[in-house]
matplotlib code that plots the C-alpha trace (Angstrom):
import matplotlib.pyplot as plt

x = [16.3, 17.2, 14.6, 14.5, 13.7, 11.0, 10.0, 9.7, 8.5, 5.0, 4.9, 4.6, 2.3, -0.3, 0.2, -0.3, -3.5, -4.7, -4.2, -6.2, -8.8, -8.8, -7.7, -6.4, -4.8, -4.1, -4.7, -2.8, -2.7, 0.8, 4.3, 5.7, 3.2, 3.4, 7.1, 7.3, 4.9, 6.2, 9.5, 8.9, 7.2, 9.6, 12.2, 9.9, 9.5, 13.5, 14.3, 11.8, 10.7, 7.2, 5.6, 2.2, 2.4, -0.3, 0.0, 0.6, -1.1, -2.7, -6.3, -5.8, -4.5, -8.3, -10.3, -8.7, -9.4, -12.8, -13.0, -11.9, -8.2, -5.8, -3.2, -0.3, -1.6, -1.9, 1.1, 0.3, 0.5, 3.4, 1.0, 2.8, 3.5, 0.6, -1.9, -3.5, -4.2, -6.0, -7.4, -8.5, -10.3, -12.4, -13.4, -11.9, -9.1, -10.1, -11.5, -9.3, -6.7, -4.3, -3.5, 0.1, 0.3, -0.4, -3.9]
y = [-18.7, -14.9, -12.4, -10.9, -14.5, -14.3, -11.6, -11.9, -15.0, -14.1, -10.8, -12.8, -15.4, -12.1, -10.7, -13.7, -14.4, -10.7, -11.2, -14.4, -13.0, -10.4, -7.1, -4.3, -2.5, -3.3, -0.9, -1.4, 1.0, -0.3, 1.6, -1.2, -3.5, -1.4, -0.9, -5.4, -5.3, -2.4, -3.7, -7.4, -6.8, -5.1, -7.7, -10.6, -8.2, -8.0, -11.7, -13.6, -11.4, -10.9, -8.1, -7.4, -4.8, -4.6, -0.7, -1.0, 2.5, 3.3, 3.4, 6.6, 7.5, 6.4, 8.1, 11.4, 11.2, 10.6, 13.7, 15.6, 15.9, 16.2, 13.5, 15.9, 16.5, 12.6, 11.5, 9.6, 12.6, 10.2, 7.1, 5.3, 2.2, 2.3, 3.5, 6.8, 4.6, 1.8, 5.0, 6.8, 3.3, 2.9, 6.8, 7.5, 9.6, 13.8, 14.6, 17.5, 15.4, 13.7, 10.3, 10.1, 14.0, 17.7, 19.7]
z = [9.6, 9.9, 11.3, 8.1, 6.0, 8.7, 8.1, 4.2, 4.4, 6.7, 5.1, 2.1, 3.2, 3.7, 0.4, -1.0, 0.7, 0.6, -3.4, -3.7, -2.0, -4.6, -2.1, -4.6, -1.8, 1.9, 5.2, 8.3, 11.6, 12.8, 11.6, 11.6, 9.8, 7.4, 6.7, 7.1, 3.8, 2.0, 2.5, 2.2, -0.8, -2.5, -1.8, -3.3, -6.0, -6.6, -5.6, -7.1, -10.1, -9.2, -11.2, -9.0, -6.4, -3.8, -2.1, 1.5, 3.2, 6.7, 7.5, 9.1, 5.4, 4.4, 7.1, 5.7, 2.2, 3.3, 5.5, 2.4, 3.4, 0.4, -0.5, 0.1, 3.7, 4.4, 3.2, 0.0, -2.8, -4.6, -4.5, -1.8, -4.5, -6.7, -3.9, -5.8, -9.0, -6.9, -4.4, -7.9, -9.4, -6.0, -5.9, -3.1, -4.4, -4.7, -7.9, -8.1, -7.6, -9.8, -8.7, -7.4, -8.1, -6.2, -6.9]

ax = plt.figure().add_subplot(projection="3d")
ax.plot(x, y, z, "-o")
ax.set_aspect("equal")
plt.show()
């Protein structure tokens, strides 16, 4: 098994248990945490024709929006793979705000 089947396959393994539990979005505080999901997930999406996409997006990312920084500033203005609509849904996206957009 390649690094990268590795890879994909425990990436996997956590998307599929973070959906089961019912997660809309998950947080991570490592680079390169995030980029294995992000990346595995958009593999599994291509390979095995899954539809659902669970955003992938730092805590840090989080903390911000809750100290009133803007999207653009943090990093996730283009919704970092569904992020602002799930961010939006749970109030924690600005109100002046468009999800995925610029104020």
């Amino acid at each position: 098994m390649s690094e990268t089947d590795l890879v994909k396959r425990l990436s996997g393994s956590i998307l599929s248990s973070a959906q089961a539990c019912g997660a809309d979005l998950l947080t991570t505080s490592c680079p390169l945490c995030w980029h294995n999901l992000v990346k595995s997930q958009e593999a599994i999406l291509r390979d095995e024709g899954k539809e659902t996409v669970l955003p992938v997006i730092y805590f840090t990312q989080i903390l911000g929006l809750a100290l009133g920084e803007g999207p653009e500033a943090l990093g996730i203005a283009d919704g970092v793979m569904g992020a602002g609509s799930v961010l939006k849904a749970k109030g924690l996206w600005p109100a002046a705000v468009p999800a995925g957009g610029k104020a």
